[in-house]
MOPAC internal coordinates of N, CA, C and O (Angstrom, degrees):
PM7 1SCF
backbone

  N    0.0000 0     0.00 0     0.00 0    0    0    0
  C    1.4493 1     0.00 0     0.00 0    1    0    0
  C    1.5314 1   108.50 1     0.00 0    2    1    0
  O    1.2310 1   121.33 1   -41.40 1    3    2    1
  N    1.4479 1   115.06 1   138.60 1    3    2    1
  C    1.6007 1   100.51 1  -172.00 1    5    3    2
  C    1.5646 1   105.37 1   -93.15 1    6    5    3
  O    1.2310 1   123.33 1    30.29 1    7    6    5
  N    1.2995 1   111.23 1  -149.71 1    7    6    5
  C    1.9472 1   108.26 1   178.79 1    9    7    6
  C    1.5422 1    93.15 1   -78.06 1   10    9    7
  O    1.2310 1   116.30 1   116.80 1   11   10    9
  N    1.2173 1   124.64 1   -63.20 1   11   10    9
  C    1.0462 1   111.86 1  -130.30 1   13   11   10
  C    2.2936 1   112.21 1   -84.25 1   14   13   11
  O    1.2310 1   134.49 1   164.07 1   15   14   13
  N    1.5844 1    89.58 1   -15.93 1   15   14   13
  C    1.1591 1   100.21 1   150.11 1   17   15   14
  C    0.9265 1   140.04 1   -47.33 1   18   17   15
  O    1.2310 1   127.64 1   127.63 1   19   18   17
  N    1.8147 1   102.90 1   -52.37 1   19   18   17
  C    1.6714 1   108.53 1   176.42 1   21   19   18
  C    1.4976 1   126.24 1   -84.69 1   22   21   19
  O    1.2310 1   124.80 1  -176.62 1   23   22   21
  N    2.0283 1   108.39 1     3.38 1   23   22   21
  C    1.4381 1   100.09 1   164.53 1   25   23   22
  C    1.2934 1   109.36 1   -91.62 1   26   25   23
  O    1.2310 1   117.25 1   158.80 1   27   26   25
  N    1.4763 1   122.84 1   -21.20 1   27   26   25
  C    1.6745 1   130.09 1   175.08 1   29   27   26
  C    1.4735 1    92.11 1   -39.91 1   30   29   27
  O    1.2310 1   125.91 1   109.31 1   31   30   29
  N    1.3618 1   106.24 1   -70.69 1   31   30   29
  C    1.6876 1   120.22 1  -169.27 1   33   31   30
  C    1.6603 1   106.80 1   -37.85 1   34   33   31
  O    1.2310 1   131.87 1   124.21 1   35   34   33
  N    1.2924 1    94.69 1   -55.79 1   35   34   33
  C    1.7321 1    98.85 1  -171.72 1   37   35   34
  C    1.4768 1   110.70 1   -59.28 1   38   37   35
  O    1.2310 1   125.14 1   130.25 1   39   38   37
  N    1.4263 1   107.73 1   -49.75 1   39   38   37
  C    1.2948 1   111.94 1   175.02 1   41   39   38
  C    1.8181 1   124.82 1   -67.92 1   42   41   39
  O    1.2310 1   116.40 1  -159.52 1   43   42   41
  N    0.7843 1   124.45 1    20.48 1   43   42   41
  C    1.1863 1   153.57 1  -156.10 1   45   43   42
  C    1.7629 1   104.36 1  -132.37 1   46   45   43
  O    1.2310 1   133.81 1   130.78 1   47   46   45
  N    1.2460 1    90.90 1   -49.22 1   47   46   45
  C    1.9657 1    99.44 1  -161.91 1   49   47   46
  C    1.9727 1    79.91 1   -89.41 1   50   49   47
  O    1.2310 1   107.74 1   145.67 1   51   50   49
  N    0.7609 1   140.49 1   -34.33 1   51   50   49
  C    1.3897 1   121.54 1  -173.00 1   53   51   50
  C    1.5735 1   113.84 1   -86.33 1   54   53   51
  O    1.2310 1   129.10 1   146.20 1   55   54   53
  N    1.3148 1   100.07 1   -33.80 1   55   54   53
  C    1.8666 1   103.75 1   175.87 1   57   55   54
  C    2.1492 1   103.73 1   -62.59 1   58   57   55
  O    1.2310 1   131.65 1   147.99 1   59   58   57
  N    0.8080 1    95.12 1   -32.01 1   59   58   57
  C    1.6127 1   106.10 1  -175.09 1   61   59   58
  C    1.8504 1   109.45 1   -76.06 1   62   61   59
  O    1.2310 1   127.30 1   158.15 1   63   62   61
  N    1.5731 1   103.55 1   -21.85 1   63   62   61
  C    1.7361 1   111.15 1   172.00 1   65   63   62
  C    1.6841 1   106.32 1   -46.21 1   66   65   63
  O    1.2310 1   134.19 1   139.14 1   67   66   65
  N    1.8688 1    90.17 1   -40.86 1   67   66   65
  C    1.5708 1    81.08 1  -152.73 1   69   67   66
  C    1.5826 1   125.63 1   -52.78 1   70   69   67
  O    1.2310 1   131.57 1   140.38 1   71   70   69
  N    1.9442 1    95.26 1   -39.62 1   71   70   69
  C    1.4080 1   101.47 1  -179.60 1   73   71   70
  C    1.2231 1   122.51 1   -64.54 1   74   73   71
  O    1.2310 1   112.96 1  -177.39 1   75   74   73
  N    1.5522 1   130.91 1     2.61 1   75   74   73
  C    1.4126 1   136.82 1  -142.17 1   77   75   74
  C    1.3578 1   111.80 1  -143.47 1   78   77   75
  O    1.2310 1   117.10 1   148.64 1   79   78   77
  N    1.0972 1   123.11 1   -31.36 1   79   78   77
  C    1.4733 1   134.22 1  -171.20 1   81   79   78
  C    1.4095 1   123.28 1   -59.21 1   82   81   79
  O    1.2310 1   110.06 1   -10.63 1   83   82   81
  N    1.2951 1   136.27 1   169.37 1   83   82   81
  C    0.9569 1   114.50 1   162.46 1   85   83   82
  C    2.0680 1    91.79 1  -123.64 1   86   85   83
  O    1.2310 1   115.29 1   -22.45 1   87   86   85
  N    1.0684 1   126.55 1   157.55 1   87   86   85
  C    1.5376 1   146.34 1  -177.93 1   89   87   86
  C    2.0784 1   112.89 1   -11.07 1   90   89   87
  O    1.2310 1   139.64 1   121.28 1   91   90   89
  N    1.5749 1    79.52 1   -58.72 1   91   90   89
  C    1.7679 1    93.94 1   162.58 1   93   91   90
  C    1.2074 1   131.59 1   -59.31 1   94   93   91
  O    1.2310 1   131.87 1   129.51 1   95   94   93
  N    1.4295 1    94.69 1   -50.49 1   95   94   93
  C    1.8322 1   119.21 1  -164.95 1   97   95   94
  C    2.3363 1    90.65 1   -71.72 1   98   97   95
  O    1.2310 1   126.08 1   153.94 1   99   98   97
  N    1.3247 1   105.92 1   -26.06 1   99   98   97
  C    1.4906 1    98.00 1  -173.13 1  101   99   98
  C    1.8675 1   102.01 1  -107.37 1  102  101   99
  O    1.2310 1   122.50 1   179.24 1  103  102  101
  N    1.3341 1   112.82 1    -0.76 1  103  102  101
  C    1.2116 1   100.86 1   155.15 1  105  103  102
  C    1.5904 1   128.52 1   -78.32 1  106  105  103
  O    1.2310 1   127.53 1   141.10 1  107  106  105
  N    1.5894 1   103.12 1   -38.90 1  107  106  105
  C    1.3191 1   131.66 1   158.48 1  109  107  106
  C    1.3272 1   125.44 1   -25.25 1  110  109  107
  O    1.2310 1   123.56 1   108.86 1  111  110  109
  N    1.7196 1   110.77 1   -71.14 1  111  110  109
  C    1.3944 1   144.16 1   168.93 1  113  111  110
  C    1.6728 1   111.16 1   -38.43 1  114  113  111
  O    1.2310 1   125.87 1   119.78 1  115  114  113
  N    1.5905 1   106.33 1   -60.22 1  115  114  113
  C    1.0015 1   102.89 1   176.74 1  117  115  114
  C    1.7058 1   119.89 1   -97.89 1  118  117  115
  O    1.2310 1    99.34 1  -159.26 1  119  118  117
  N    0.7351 1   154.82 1    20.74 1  119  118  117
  C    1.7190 1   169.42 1    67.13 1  121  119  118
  C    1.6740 1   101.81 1    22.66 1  122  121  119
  O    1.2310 1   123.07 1   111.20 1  123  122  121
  N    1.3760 1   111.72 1   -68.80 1  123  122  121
  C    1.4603 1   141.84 1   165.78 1  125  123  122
  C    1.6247 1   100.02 1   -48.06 1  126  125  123
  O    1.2310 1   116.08 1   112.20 1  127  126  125
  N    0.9373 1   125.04 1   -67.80 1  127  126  125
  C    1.3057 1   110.14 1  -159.09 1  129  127  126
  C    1.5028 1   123.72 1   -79.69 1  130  129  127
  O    1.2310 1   129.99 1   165.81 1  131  130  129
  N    1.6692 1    98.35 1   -14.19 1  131  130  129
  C    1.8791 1   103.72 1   157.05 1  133  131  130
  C    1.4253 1   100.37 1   -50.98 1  134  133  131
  O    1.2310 1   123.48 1   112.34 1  135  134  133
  N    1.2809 1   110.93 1   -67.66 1  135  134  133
  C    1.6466 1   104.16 1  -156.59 1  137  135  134
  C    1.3298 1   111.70 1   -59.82 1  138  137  135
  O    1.2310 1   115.54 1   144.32 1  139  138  137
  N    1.2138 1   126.08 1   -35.68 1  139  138  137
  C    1.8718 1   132.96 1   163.11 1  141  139  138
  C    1.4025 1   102.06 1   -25.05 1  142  141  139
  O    1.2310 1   129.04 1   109.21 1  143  142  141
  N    1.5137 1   100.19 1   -70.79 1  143  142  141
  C    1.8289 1   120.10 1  -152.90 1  145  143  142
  C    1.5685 1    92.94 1   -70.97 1  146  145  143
  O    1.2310 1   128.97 1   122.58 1  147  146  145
  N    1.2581 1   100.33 1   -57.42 1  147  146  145
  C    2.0417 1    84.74 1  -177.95 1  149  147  146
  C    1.6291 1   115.00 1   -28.02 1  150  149  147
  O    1.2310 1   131.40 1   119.53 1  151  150  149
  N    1.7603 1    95.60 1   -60.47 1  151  150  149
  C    1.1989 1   115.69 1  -148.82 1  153  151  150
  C    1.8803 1   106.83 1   -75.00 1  154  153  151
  O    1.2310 1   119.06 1   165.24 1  155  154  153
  N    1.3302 1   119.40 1   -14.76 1  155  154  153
  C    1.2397 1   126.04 1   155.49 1  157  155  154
  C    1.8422 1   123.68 1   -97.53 1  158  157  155
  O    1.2310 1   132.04 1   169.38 1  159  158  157
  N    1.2498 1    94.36 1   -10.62 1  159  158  157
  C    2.1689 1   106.87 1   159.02 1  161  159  158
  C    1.3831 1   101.73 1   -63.67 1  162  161  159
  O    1.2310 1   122.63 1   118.14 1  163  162  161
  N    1.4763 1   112.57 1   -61.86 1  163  162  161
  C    1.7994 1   116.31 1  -179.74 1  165  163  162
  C    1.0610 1   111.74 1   -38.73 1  166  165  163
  O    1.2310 1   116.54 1   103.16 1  167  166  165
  N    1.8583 1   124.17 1   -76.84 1  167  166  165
  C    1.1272 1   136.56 1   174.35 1  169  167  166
  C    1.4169 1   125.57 1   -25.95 1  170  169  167
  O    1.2310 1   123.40 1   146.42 1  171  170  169
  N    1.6371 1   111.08 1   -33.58 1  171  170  169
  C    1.4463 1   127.03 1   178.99 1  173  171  170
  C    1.8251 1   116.61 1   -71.84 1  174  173  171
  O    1.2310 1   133.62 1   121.78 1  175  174  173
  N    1.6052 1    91.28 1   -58.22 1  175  174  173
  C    1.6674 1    92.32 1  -167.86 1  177  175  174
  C    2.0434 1   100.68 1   -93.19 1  178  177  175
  O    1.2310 1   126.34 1  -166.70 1  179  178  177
  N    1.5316 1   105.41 1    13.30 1  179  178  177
  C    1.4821 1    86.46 1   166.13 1  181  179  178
  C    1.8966 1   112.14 1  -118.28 1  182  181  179
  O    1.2310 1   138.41 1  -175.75 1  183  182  181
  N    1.1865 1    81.91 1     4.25 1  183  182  181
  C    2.1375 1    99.03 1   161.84 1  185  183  182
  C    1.8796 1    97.79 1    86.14 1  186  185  183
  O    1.2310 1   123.03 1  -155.58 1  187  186  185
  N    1.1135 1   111.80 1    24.42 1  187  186  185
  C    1.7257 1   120.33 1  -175.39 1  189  187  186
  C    1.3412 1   108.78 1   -46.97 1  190  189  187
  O    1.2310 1   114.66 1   -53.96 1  191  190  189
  N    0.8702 1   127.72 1   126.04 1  191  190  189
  C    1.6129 1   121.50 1   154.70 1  193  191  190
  C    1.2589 1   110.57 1   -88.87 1  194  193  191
  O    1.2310 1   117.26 1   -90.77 1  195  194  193
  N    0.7337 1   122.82 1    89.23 1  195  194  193
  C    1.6541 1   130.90 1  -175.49 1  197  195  194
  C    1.5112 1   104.91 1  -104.84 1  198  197  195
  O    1.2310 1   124.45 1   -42.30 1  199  198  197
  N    1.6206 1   109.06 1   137.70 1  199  198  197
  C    1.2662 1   117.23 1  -178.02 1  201  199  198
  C    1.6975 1    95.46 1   -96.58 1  202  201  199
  O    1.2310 1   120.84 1   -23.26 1  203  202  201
  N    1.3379 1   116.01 1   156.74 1  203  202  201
  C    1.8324 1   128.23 1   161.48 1  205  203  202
  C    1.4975 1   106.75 1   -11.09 1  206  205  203
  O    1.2310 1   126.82 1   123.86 1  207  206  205
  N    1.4722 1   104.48 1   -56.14 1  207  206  205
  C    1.6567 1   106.95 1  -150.08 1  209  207  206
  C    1.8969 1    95.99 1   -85.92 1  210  209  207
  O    1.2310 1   124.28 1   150.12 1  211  210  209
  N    1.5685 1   109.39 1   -29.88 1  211  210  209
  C    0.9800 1    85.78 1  -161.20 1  213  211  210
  C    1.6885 1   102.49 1   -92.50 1  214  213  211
  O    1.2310 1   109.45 1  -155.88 1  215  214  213
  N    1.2648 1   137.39 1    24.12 1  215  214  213
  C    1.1677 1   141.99 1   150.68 1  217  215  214
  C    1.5910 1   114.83 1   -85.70 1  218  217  215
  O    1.2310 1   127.87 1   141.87 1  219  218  217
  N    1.2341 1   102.46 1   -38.13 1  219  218  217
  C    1.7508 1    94.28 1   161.27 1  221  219  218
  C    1.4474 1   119.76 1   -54.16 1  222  221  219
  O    1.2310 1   116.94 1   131.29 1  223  222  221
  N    1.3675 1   123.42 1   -48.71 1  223  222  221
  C    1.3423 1   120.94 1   162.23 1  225  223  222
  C    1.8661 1   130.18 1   -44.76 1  226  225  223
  O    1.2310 1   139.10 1   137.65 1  227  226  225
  N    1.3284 1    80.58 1   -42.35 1  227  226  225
  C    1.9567 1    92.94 1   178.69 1  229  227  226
  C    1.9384 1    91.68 1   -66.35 1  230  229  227
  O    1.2310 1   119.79 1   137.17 1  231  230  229
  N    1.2372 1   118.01 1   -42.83 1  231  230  229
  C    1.9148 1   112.64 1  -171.43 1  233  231  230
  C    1.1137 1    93.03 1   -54.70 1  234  233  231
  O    1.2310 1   125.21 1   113.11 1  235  234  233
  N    1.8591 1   107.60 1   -66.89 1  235  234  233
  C    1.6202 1   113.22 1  -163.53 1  237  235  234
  C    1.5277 1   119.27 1   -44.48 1  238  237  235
  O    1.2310 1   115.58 1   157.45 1  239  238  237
  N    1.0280 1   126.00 1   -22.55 1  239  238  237
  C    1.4449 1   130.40 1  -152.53 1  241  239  238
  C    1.5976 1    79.81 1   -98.07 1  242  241  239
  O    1.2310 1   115.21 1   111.70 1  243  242  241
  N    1.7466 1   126.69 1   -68.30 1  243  242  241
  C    1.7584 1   119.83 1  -172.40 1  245  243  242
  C    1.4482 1    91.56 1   -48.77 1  246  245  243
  O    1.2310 1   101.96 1   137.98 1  247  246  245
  N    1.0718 1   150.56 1   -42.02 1  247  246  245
  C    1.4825 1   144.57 1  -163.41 1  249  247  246
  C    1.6360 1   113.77 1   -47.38 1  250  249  247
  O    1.2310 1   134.04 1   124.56 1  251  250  249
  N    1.4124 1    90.45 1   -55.44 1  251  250  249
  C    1.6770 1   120.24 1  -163.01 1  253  251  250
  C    1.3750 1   100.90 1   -60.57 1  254  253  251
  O    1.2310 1   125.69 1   124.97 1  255  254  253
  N    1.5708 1   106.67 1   -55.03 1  255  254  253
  C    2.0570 1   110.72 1   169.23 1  257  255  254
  C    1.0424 1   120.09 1   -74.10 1  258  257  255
  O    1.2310 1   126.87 1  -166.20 1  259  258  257
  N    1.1609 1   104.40 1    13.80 1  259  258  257
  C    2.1268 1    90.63 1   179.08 1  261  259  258
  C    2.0708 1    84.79 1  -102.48 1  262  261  259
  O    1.2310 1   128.61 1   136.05 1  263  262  261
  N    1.6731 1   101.03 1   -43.95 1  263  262  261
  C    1.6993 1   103.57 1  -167.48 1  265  263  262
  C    1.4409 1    95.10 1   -59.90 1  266  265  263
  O    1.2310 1   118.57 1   171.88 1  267  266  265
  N    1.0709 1   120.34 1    -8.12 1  267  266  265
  C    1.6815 1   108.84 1  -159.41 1  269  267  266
  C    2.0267 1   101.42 1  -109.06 1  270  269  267
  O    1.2310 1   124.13 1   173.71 1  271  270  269
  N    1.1979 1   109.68 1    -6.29 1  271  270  269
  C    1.4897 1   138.16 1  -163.91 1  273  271  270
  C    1.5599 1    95.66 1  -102.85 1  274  273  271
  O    1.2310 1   121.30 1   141.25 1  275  274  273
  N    1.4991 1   115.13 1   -38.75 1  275  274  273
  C    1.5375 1   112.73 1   171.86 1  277  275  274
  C    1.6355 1    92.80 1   102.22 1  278  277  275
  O    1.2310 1   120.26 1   166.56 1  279  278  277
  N    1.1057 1   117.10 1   -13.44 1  279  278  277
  C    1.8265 1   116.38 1   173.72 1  281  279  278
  C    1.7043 1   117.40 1    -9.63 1  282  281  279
  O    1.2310 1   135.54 1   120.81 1  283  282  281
  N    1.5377 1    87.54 1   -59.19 1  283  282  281
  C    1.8293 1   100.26 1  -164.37 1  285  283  282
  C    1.7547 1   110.87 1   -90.27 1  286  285  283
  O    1.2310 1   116.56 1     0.09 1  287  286  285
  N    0.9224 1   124.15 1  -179.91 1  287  286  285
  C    1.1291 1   134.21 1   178.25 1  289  287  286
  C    1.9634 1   102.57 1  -119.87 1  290  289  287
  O    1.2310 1   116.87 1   -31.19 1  291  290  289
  N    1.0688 1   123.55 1   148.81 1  291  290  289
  C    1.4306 1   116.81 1  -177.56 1  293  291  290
  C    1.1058 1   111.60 1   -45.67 1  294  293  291
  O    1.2310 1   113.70 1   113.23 1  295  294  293
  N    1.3995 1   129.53 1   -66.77 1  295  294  293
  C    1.3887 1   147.02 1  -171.15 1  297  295  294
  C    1.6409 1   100.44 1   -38.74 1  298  297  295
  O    1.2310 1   120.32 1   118.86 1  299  298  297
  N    1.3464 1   116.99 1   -61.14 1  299  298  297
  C    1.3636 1   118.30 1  -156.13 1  301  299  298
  C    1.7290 1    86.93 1   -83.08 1  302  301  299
  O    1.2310 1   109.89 1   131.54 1  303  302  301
  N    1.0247 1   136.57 1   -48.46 1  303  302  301
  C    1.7021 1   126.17 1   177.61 1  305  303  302
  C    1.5862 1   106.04 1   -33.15 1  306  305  303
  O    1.2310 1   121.17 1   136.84 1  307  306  305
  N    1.2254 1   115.37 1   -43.16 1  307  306  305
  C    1.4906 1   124.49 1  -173.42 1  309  307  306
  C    1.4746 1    97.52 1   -71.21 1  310  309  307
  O    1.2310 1   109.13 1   132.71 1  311  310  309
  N    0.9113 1   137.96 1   -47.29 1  311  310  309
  C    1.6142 1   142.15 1  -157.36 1  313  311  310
  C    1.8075 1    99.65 1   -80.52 1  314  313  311
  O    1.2310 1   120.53 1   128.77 1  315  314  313
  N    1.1901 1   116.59 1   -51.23 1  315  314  313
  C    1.5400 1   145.85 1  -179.89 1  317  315  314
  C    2.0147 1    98.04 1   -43.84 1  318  317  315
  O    1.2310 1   137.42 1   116.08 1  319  318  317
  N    1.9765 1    83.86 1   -63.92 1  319  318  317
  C    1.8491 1    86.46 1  -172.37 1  321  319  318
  C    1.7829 1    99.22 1   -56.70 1  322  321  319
  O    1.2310 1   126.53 1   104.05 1  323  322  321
  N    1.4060 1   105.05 1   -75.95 1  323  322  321
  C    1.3900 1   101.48 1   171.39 1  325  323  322
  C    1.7186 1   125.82 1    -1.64 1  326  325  323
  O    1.2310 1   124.17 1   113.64 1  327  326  325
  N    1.0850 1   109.60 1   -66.36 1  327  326  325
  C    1.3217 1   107.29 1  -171.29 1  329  327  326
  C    1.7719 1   106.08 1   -79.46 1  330  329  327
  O    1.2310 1   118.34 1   153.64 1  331  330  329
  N    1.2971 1   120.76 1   -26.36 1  331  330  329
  C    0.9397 1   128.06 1  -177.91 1  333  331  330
  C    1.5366 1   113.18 1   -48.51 1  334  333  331
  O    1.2310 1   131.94 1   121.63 1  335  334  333
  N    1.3590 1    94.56 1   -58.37 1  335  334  333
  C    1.9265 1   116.88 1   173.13 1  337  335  334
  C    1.0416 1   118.91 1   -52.10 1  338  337  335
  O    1.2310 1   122.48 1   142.46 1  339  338  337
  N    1.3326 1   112.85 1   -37.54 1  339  338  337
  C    1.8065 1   105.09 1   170.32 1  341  339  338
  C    1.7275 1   113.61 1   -86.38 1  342  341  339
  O    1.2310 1   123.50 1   175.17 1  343  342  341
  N    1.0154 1   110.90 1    -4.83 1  343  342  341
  C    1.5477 1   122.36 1   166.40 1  345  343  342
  C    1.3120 1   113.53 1   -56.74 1  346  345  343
  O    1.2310 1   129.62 1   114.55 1  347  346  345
  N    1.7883 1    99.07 1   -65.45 1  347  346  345
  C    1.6598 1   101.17 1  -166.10 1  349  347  346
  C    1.7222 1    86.63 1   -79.95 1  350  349  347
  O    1.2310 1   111.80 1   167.19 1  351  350  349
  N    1.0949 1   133.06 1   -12.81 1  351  350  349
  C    1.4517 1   107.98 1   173.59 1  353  351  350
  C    1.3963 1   123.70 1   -59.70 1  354  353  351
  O    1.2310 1   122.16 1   146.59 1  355  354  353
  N    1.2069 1   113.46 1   -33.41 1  355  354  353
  C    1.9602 1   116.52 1  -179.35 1  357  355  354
  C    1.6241 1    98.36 1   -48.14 1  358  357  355
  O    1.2310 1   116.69 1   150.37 1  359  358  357
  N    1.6416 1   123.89 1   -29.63 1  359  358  357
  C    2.1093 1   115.00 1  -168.13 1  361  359  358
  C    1.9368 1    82.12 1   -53.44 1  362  361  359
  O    1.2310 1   122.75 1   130.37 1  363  362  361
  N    1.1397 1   112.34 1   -49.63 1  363  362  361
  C    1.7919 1   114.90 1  -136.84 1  365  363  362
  C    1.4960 1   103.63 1   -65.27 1  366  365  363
  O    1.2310 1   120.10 1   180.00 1  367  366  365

């Protein structure tokens, strides 16, 4: 799957939260999808060739400083990973 496939996909898998979500799961979603969009904005205006995995790494890493920043609350970290996992699941 190339990058830009797998943000179609992503972007795709989060527009589809809305109908589906429940309150958390779409606070989550979109919480999640700042750090996505940043993290594929970067990739854009600094000419990245970034493969799937290695933009998952660029999320995972904003992820890690926001949990480490105190951003989330437990509950929603849980809801956040959750959705996260079925995110990077669309590469497989």
């Amino acid at each position: 799957m190339s990058f830009q496939e797998y943000v179609d996909s992503a972007q795709q898998f989060f527009d589809q939260l809305v109908d589906r979500a429940t309150d958390d799961e779409l606070f989550a979603g979109g919480y999640l999808r700042g750090h996505f969009d940043l993290a594929v904005g970067y990739a854009q205006v600094e000419n990245l060739a970034l493969s799937p995995s290695e933009l998952n790494e660029q999320v995972e890493k904003s992820l890690v400083k926001a949990y480490h920043n105190g951003e989330l609350t437990e509950s929603d970290k849980a809801h956040v990973v959750s959705i996260w996992e079925q995110v990077q699941a669309l590469v497989k």
